[in-house]
C-alpha positions in Angstrom: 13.9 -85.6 102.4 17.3 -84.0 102.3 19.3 -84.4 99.8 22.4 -87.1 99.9 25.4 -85.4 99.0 27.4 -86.6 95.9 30.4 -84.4 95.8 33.0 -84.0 98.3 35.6 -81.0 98.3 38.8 -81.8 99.6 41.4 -78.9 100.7 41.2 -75.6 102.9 42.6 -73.3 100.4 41.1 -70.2 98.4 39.6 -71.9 95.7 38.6 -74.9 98.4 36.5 -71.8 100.3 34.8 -70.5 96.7 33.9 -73.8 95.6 32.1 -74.4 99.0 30.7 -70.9 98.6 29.6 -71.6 94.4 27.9 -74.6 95.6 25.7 -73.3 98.8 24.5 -70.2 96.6 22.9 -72.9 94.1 22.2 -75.4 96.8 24.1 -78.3 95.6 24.5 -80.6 98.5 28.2 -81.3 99.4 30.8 -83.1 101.7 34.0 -80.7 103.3 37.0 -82.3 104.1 40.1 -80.4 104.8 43.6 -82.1 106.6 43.5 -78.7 108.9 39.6 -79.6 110.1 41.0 -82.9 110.4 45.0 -83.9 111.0 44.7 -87.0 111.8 42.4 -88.1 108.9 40.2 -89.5 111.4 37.1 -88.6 109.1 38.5 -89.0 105.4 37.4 -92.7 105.5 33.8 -91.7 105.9 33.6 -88.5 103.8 35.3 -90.0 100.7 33.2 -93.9 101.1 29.8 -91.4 101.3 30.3 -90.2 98.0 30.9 -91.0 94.3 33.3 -87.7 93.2 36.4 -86.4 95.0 37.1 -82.8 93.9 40.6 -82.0 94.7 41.7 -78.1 95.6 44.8 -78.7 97.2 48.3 -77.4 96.2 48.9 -79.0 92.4 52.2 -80.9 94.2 49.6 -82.8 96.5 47.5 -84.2 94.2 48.9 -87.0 93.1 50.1 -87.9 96.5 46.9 -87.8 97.9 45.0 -89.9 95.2 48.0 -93.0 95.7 47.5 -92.5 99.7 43.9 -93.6 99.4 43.4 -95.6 96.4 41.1 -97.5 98.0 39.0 -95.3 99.0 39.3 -93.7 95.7 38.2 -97.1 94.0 35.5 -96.2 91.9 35.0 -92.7 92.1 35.3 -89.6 89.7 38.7 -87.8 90.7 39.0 -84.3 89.3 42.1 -81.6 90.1 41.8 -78.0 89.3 45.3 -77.6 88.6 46.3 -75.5 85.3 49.1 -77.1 84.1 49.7 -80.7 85.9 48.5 -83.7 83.4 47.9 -87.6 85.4 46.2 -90.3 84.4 44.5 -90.5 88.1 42.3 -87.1 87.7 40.2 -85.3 85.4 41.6 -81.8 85.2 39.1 -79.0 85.1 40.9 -75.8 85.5 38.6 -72.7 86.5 40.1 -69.9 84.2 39.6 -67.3 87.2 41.4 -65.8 90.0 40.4 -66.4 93.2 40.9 -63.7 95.7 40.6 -64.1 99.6 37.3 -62.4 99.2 34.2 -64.2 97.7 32.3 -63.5 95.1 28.5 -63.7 93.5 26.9 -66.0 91.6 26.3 -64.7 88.6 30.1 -64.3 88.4 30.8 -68.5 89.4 28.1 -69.3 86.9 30.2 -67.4 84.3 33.6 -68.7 85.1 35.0 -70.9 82.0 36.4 -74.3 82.9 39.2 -76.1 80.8 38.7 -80.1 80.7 41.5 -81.8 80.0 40.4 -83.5 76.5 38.3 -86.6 76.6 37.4 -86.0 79.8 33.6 -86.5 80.4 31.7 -83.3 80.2 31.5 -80.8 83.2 27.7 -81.6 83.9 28.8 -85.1 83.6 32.1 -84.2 86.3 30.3 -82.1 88.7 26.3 -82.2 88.2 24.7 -79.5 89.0 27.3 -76.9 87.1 26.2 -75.0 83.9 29.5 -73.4 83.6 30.8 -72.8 79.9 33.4 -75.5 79.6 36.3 -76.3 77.2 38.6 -79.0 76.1 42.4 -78.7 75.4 44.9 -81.2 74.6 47.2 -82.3 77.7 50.1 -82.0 75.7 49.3 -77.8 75.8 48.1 -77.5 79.4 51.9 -76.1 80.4 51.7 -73.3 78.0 47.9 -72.9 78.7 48.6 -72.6 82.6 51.9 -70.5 81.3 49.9 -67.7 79.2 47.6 -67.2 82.4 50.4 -66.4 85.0 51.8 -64.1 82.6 48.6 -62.0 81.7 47.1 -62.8 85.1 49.8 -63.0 87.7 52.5 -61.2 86.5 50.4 -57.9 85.6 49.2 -57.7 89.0 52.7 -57.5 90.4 53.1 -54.3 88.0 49.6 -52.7 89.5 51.0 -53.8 92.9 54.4 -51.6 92.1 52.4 -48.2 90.6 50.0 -48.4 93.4 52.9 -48.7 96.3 55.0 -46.3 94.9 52.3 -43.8 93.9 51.5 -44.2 97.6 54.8 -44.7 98.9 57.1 -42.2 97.1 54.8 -39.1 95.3 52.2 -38.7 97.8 49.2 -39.5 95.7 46.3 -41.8 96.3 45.6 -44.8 95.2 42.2 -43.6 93.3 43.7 -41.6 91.0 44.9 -44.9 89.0 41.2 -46.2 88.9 40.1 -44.3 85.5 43.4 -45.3 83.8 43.2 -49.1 85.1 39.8 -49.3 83.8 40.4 -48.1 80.5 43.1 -49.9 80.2 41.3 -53.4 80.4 38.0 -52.2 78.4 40.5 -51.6 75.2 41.7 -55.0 76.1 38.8 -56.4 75.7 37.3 -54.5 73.2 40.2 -54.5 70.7 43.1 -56.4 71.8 45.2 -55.5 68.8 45.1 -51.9 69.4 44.8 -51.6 72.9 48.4 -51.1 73.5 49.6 -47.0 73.7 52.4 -45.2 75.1 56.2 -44.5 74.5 56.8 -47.8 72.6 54.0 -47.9 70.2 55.3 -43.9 69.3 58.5 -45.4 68.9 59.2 -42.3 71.2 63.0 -42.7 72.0 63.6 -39.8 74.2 61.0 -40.5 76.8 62.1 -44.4 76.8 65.6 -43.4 78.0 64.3 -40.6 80.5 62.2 -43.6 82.2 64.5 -46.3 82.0 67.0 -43.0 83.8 64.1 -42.7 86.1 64.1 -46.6 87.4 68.3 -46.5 87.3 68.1 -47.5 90.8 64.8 -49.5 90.7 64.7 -53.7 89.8 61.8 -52.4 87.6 64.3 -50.8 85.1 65.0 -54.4 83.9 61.4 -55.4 83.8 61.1 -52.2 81.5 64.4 -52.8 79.6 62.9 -56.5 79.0 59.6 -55.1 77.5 61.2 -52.8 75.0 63.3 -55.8 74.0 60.6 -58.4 73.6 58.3 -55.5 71.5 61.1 -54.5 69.3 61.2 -58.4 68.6 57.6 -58.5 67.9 57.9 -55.9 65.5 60.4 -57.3 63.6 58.4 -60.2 63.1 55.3 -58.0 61.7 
């Protein structure tokens, strides 16, 4: 007999496609409902009545809108949002601390992926059966500078690898491959020892170099990015 389906995934997005992909590689039975599969919403009726919870991975401004358009199909069921930072009494959040590319990925990498329940939320088993995810609780009051601290580390550093890899390209002629040694390096002293993973000009306290690169980037938005870094360190420092 096939199994009845208990969750439903609502949105068309990247992390809409992963979750659909997470849960055919373990076989847990699902509902798909997206607004581009279906505009007119001729089908929501049916997909959300046919289950008991709603998993939301639409855009964080949505959320709430969609949960007040359909409170009554919503009666009774377990809402839960993925969103980082936003905190409403209509949803469990249960933020995936991963980023999700347009590529998918394999399972032993889903099964790994930490999720952050907002506190006294039920637990995830108890949210999405079938997950054996490592989960987490945080206090809503932190979620902002939770959701902050990963669009910093996460986001923003992959704008600076997006700017040595075009202009490595793009201005001196060199491929891309060249940076793979240094990137990888780079992340296992991260990992490995944090503290002590940081090198280069600043840590040297190495004066001269600092001005020729910042003379370097005179004509370059980076400069400021750079000029920004060497303030906030030197402020760190000081607090040492």
């Amino acid at each position: 007999m096939r199994q009845v389906p208990e969750l439903t995934i609502i949105g068309a997005g990247r992390l809409a496609k992963h979750l659909c992909h997470y849960f055919n590689l373990i076989n847990l039975p699902y509902l798909h409902w997206s607004r581009a599969n279906d505009p007119l919403a001729i089908n929501l009726s049916k997909t959300l009545t046919t289950t008991h919870a709603i998993l939301l991975a639409i855009s964080d401004s949505a959320i709430e809108t969609f949960i007040q358009a359909n409170q009554t199909l919503l009666t009774d069921k377990i809402i839960i949002h993925f969103s980082g930072h936003l905190v409403t009494s209509l949803a469990y959040g249960a933020h995936p601390l991963m980023t999700f590319t347009l590529n998918l990925y394999d399972l032993a990498l889903y099964q790994s992926i930490p999720f952050i329940l907002d506190e006294g939320a039920p637990a995830l088993p108890e949210l999405i059966p079938g997950l054996t995810n490592p989960y987490y609780y945080l206090n809503k009051a932190q979620k902002p500078l939770y959701h902050s601290l990963c669009v910093i580390s996460g986001n923003f550093t992959c704008i600076l690898w997006q700017k040595l890899i075009n202009d490595l390209q793009n201005k001196l002629n060199l491929p891309i491959e060249i940076i793979y040694p240094y990137l990888e390096q780079i992340f296992y002293n991260i990992k490995n020892n944090p503290q002590a993973a940081l090198t280069g000009p600043l840590v040297r306290n190495d004066t001269t170099t600092i001005t020729a690169n910042l003379a370097a980037l005179a004509a370059d938005p980076f400069q400021k990015i750079y000029q920004a870094f060497i303030d906030l360190y030197q402020k760190e420092e000081i607090k040492k």
